[in-house]
N, C-alpha and C positions, 0 to 999 in steps of 0.2 A: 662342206662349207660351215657344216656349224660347230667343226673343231677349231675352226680360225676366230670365233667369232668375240671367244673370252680374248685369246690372246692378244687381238685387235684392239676389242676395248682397253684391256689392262694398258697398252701401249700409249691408247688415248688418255686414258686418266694420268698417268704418270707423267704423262709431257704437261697435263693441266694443272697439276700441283707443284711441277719444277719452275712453270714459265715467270718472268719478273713479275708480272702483275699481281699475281696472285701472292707469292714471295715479300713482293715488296711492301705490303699493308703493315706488316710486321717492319722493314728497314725506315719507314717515314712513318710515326706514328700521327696522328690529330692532335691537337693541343689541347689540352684539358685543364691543365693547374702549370700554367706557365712560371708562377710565384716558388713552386717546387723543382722546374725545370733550371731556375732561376738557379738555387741553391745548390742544387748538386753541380748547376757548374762553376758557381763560386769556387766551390768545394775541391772540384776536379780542374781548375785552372783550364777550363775548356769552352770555345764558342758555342753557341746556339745557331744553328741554322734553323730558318722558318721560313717554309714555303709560304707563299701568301699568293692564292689561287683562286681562282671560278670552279667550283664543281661544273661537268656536265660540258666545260670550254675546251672544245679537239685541240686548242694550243697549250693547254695545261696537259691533257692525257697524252698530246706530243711527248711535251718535257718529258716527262714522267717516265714515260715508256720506254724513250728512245736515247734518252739522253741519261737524266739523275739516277733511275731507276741500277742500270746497270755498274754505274761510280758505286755504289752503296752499296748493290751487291758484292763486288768486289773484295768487300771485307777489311782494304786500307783507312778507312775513317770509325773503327768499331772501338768504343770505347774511349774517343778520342775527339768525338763533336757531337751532340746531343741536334739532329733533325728532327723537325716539327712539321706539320702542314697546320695551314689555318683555312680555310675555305670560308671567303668574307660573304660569299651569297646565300648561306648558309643559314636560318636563322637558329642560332646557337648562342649563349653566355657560358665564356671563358673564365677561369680567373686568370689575373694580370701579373706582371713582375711586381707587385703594392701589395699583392693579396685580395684584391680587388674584383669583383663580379664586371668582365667587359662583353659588350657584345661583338661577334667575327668579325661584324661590318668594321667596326669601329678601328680595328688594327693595320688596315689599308691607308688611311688617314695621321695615322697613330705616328708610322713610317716614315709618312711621305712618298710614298708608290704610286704614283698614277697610271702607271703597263703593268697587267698582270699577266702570267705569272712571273712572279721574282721571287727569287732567293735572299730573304734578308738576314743579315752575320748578325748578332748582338752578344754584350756580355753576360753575366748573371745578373746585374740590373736590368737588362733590356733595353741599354744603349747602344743603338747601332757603330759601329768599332770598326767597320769598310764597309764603301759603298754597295746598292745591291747588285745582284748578278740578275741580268733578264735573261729572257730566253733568244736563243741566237741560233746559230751553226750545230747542231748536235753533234757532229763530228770533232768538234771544239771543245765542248762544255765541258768535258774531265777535265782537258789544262785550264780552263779559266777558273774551274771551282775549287781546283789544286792550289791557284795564283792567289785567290782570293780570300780563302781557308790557311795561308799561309802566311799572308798580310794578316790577319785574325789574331794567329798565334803570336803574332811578333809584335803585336799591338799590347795582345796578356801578358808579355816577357813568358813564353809557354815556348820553351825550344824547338818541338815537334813540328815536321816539316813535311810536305808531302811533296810537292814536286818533285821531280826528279834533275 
């Protein structure tokens, strides 16, 4: 028995280091210097997506998990839309698309979000450019954030398409 025992674990740890969650921290970063997020996608003619969330809410680690998490892994949106998460319950100050010191709270307002979580598109100013995406059907959410991310692009004159 205790020649299984490494084997076993190795098996365990390896599925605990491949699974999305763990994965994903790295495909949705936190916002930090949203003013620099800002620019590079000036720069890069490319949307912003911003999660705008409840830490700690089973309907956000839903999303997340079951739904965004797996789109993102995917690898079709890499380099090509700049996602954020913001967690407004969070006590944290961001900077803003101004350069500006804002607090988490204040970006739910900021939007105009009253269901969280949503998926808000904005430009490198941090004008929102299509309506937000809530959380719905999981089974859905690839094509609506395809539909939406696509509306984005064609909003920046940014040819890149994702739908199929």
């Amino acid at each position: 028995m205790k020649t299984f025992l490494p084997l076993g674990l190795a098996v365990l740890f390896s599925g605990l280091l491949t699974s999305p969650q763990l994965m994903a921290a790295e495909d949705m970063p936190l916002a930090e210097n949203l003013y620099l997020d800002g620019q590079e996608a000036l720069q890069k003619n490319i949307p912003i997506a911003i999660l705008l969330d409840f830490k700690g809410l089973k309907s956000t680690e839903n999303l997340k998990e079951e739904a965004l998490y797996p789109n993102l892994l995917s690898g079709v949106f890499d380099g090509k839309v700049l996602f954020r998460e913001i967690e407004v319950n969070v006590p944290k100050t961001l900077i803003d698309f101004y350069n500006e010191p804002l607090e988490a709270k204040e970006f739910q307002g900021l939007f105009n979000v009253t269901s969280l979580p949503a998926l808000v598109f904005v430009d490198g100013h941090g004008e929102q450019i299509v309506p937000p995406l809530l959380s719905g059907s999981y089974d859905y959410y690839g094509f609506y954030l395809k539909r939406e991310l696509d509306n984005a692009m064609q909003h920046l004159g940014n040819p890149t398409r994702f739908s199929d």
